[in-house]
C-alpha positions in Angstrom: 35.4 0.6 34.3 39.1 1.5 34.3 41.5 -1.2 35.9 45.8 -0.5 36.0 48.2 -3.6 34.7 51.7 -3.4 35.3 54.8 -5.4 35.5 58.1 -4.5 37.9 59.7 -1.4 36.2 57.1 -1.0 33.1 54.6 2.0 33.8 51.1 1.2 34.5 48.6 0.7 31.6 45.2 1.3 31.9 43.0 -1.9 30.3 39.4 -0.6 29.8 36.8 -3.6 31.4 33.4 -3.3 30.2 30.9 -2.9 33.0 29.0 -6.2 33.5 26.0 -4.2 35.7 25.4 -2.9 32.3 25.3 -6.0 30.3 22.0 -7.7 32.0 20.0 -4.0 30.7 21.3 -4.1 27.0 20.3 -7.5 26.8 16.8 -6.9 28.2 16.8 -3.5 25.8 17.9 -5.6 23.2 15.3 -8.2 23.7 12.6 -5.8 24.6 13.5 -4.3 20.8 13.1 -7.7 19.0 9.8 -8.6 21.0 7.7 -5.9 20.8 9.2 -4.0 17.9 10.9 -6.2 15.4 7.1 -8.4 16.0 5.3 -6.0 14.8 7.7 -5.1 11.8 8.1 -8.7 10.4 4.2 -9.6 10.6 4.0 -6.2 9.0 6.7 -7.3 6.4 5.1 -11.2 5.5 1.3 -9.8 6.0 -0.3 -13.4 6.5 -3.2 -13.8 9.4 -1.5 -17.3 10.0 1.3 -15.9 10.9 -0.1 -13.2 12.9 -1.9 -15.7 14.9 0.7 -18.0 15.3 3.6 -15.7 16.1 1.5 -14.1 18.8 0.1 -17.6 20.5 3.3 -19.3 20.0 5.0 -15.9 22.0 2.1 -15.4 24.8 2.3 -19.2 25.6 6.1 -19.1 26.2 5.6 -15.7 28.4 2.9 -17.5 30.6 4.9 -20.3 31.1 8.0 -18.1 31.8 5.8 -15.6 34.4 3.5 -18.8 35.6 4.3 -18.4 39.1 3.7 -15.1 39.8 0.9 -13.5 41.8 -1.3 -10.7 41.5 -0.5 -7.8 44.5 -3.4 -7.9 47.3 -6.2 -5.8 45.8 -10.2 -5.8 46.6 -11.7 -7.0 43.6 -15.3 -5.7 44.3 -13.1 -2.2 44.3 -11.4 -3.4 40.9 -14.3 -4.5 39.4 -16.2 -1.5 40.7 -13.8 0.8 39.2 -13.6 -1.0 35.8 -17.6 -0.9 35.4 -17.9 2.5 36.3 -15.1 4.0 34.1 -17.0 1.8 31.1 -20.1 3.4 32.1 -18.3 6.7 31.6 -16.4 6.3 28.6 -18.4 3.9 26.5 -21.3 6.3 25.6 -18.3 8.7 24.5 -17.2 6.1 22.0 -20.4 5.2 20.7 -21.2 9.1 20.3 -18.2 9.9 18.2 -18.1 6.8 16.0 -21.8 7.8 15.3 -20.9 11.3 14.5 -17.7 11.0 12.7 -18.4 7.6 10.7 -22.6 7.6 10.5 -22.2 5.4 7.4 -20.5 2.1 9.4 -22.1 2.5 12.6 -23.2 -0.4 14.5 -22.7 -1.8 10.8 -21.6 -5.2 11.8 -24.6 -6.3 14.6 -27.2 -4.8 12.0 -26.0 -7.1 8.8 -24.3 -9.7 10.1 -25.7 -10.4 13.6 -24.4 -14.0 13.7 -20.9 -12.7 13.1 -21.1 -10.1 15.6 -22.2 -12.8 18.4 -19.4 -14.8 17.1 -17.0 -12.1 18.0 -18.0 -11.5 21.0 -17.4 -14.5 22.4 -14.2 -15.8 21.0 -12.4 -12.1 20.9 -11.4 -12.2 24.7 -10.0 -15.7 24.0 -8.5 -15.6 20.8 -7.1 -12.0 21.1 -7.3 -10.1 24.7 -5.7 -13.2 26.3 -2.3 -13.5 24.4 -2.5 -9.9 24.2 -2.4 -9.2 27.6 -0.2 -12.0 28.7 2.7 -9.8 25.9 1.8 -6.3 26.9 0.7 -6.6 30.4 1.8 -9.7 32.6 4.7 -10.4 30.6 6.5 -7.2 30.2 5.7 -6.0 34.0 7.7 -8.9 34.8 10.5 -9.3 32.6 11.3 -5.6 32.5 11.2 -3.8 35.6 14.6 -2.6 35.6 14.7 -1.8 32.4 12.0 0.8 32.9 13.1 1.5 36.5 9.3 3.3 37.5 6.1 2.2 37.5 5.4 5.1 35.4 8.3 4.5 33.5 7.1 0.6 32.8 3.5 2.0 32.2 4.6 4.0 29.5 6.5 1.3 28.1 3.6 -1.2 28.3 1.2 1.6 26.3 3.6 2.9 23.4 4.1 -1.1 22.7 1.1 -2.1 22.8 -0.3 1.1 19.9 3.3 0.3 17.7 1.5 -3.4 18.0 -0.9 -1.8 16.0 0.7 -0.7 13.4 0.1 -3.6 11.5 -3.4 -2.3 10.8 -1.7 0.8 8.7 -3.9 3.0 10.4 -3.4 5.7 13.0 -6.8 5.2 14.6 -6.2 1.9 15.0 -2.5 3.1 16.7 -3.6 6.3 18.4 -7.0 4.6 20.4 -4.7 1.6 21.6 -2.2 3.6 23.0 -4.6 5.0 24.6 -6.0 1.6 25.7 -2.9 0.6 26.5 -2.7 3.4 29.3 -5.8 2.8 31.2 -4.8 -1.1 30.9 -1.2 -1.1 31.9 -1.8 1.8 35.2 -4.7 -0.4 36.3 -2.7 -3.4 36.0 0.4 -1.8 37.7 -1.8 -1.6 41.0 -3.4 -4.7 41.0 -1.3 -7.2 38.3 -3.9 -9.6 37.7 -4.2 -11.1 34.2 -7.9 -11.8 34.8 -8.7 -8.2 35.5 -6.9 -6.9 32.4 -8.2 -9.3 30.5 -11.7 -8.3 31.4 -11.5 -4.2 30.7 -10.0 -5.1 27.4 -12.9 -7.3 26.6 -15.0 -4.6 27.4 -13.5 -1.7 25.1 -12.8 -4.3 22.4 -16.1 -5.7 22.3 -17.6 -2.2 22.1 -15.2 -1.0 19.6 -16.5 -3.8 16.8 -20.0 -3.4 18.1 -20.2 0.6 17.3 -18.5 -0.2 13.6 -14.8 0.5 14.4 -13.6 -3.1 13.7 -12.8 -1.8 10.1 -9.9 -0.3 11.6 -8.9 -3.4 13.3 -9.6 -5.3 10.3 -5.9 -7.1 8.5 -7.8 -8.0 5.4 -8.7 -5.0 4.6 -5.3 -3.1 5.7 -3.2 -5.4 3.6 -5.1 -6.0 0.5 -5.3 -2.2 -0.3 
């Protein structure tokens, strides 16, 4: 923005003004950057679980306290839950099918030999993982950056490519390439009906599935960062 100074008998000067409706979307731009890329990078960089746990349940419990008061939109939850089943019931036997063609040698590995561990997993993954993860990728970023994004489709996008360069700390593109994925069918569904439970719920699902087949390995930190 352009604005013209100018005293009695001097000619006008033009002063430039920076623009302050474009100072709130480089800060969100900027702290969309740090968040959900710099995140990634520095857990990447110090490669210590601890870390990785803490920096992720010290961020998600500062997003749900910052989003706490918002609501999901007005949706039928038979229909939601309907729809969620249904699309498992489609794309599941898909999964298992390739992960027992492409990786015979690790399939449904982990129930076979270590049933314990398995059982173990499947009951503290939704809580330990899904939940912080969704509150970062999901809840939190619909809300903090709508106009940054300025589309559903636009925010969608957003909410996928994030959540796969999460991912990255695995050193894998599997790992990258199937959350992106993931991150799609989570964030659209979520854009219709924003409710963290729902999200939380088909994430379980796939997640679960994915360490029950024998894809965990690519999941797996300990492995990634002790190669």
């Amino acid at each position: 923005m352009m604005s013209h100074v100018g005293d009695e008998g001097d000619s006008c000067r033009c002063i430039s003004v920076p623009n302050s409706k474009h100072m709130p979307l480089l800060r969100f731009a900027v702290e969309f950057a740090a968040l959900y890329l710099g995140g990634p990078l520095i857990i990447l960089e110090l490669r210590r679980p601890s870390i990785l746990f803490g920096l992720i349940w010290v961020a998600a419990i500062v997003a749900f306290l910052a989003i706490r008061g918002e609501k999901p939109q007005p949706h039928d939850v038979r229909r939601e839950l309907r729809a969620i089943f249904l699309r498992f019931a489609i794309l599941a036997p898909i999964i298992v099918a390739l992960t027992a063609w492409f990786w015979p040698e690790t399939f449904l590995s982990l129930p076979l030999q270590k049933p314990r561990f398995w059982l173990l997993i499947m009951v503290l993954y939704p809580v330990l993982s899904v939940w912080p993860q969704e509150v970062l990728y999901r809840a939190f970023l619909f809300t903090r950056y709508p106009s940054l994004f300025r589309s559903d489709t636009g925010i969608i996008i957003a909410s996928a490519l994030a959540f796969g360069f999460a991912h990255v700390i695995f050193l894998n593109w599997i790992a990258i390439g199937m959350t992106t994925v993931g991150g799609l069918l989570f964030a659209r569904d979520y854009a219709r009906h924003r409710s963290l439970r729902l999200t939380c719920l088909e994430h379980s699902l796939y997640g679960c599935l994915i360490f029950t087949v024998g894809l965990g390995r690519f999941f797996y930190t300990g492995a990634a960062w002790h190669h």
